[in-house]
N, C-alpha and C positions, 0 to 999 in steps of 0.2 A: 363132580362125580354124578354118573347118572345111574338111575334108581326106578323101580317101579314098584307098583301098590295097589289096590283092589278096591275101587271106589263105587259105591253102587254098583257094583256087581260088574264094573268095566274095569279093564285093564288099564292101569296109566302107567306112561314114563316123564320123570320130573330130574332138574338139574338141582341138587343141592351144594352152595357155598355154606359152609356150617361158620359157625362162631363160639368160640370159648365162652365168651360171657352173654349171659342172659340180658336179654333186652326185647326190643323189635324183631318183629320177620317180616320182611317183605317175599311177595307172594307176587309174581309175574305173570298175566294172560295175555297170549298173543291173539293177533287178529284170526280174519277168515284165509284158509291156504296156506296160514304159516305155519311157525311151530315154535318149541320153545329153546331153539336157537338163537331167534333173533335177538333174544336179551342178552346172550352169553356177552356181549361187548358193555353193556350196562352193568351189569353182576361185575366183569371182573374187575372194572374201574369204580366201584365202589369199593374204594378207601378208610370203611366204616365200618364201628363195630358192632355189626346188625350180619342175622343170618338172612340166607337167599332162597329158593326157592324159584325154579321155572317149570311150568309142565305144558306136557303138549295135552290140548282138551281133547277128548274123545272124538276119532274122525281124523286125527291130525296126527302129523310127525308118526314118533312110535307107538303112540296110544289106538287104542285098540276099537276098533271102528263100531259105532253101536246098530243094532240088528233092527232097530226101526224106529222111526223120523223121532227126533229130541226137539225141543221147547227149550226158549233160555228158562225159564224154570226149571227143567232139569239137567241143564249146563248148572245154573248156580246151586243145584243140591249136591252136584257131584265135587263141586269145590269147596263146598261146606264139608260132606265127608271126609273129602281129601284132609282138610285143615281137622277137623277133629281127631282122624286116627293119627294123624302126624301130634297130636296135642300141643301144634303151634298156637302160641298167646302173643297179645302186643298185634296182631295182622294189620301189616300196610298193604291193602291189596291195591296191585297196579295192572291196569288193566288197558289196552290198545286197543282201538275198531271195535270190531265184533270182541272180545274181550273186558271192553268196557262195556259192553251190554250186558254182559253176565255179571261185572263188578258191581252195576248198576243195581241188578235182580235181588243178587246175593247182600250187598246192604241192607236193600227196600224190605226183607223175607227174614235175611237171617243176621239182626241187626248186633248182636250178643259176641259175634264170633270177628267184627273186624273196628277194628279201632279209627283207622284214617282210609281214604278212598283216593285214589289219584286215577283220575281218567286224560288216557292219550290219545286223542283225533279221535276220539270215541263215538261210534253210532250209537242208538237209541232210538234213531223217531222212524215210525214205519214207511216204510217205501210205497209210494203209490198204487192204487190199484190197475192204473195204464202200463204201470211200468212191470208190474208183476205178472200182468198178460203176455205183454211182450216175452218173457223169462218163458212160458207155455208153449208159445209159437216158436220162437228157437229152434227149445228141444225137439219139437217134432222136423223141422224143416232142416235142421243144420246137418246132421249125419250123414245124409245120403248128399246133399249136394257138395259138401266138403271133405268128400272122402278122398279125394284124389291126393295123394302128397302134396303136388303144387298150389294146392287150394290151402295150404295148413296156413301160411303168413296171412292169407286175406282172412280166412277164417279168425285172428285174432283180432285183428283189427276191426272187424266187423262187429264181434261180441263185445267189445269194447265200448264201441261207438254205442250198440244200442245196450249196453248195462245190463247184459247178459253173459258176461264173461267167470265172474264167479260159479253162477249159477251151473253153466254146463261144466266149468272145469274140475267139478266132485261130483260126478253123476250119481254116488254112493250118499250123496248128503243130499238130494237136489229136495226134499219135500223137508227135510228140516231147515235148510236156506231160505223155504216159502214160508213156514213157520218163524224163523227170527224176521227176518225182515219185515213177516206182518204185522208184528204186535210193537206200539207205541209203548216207550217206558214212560211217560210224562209223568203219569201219577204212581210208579212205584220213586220218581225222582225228589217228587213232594216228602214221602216219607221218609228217604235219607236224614238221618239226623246225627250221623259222622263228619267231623271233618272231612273235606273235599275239596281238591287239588283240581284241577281242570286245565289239561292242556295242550293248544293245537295248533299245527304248526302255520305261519303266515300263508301261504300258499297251498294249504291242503283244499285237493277239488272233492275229495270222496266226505270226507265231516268237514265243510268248510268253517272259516269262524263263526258264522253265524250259527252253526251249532251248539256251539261250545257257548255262546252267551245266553244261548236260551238254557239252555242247558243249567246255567250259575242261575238264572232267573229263577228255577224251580225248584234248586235245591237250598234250601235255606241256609245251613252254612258252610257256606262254599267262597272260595276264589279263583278266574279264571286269568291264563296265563298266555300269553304269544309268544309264540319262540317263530323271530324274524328267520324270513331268506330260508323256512323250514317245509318242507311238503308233508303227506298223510306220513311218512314214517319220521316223525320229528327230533325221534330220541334218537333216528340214526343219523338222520340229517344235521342237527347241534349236537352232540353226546356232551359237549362241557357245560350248556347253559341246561338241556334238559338234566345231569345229574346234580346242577346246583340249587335248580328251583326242586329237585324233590329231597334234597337235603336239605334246605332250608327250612321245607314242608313237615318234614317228618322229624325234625329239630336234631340233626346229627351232624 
């Protein structure tokens, strides 16, 4: 059922699977450009008696787009609100790419409110400063020369190649994209002191594995996990080995 709710003063919309019996809630973040669809095939194949929760973060899906540039600090307070007016207890937050940055935040900040941490192909470390130039020069140079329709397929492939594809494809986000991707979680990951799930798929090019291992390296209790023959969307990529390892994880 989808639902919406007033969190910091932003409009959200979230998937609720409810549960009769009191326990766990797992709490769902998608990455950048997604929404909180992509979980709907995880949710529903969870065969457990645990409630659900998916939302789209502000900027995304049906959530309601914020009127100037955010900070994963203020991605993770809007999911602290969220989770307190909801008065969810027991929080397993799961969190994807750009998702698990805010999982990351929201631990490190607001340590009281989540129980277990599972990170999916998770970013976290900041993006270059060669490479966030690049994202500048784009913007200014892509529009006028890729304006012709026949230019739209080079145009993709082009923002791809040079790691500017996100960036222009939410023009409405493009100084809070320069905002997350600048700032390094390293030391809000030292602080975590939740259990922590970590996991990313063999083949992922966007958090490759050596992400994820440094990643377990700085967070003190933590375990990291490979899900083979899997790319950045891992959980779609395996759906039976990623809901086994987070059911194992979260002891259901």
């Amino acid at each position: 059922m989808t639902e919406q709710l007033i969190a910091k003063n932003l409009l959200l919309s979230y998937i609720n699977k409810p549960c009769a019996e009191q326990g766990k809630t797992l709490v769902f973040l998608h990455g950048w450009r997604s929404s909180k669809e992509v979980w709907q095939a995880v949710v529903k194949s969870l065969k457990l008696k645990v409630e659900s929760y998916a939302l789209d973060l502000p900027g995304f899906g049906a959530s309601q787009v914020p009127t100037r540039p955010m900070t994963i600090g203020d991605y993770a307070d809007v999911v602290a609100d969220f989770i307190k007016k909801l008065e969810l207890k027991n929080v397993v937050l799961v969190g994807h790419s750009f998702g698990g940055r805010v999982g990351i935040k929201l631990a490190s900040q607001h340590p009281e409110i989540i129980s277990k941490l599972v990170l999916v192909d998770s970013a976290g470390f900041a993006i270059s400063s060669a490479k966030k130039n690049v994202f500048g020069v784009a913007a200014k140079i892509a529009k006028p020369f890729f304006k012709p329709k026949f230019m739209q397929e080079l145009r993709k492939k082009i923002y791809k190649h040079i790691g500017a594809e996100d960036y222009l494809a939410t023009p409405q986000l493009q100084q809070t994209f320069i905002n997350i991707t600048s700032e390094d979680l390293s030391t809000d990951m030292k602080k975590i002191t939740c259990p922590t799930l970590i996991i990313t798929g063999e083949n992922d090019q966007d958090t490759p594995v050596e992400f994820g291992k440094k990643m377990q390296s700085l967070i003190s209790n933590s375990q990291f996990q490979i899900l083979a023959n899997a790319g950045h969307f891992s959980f779609l990529d395996k759906p039976e080995e990623f809901i086994n390892a987070l059911s194992s994880f979260i002891g259901l």
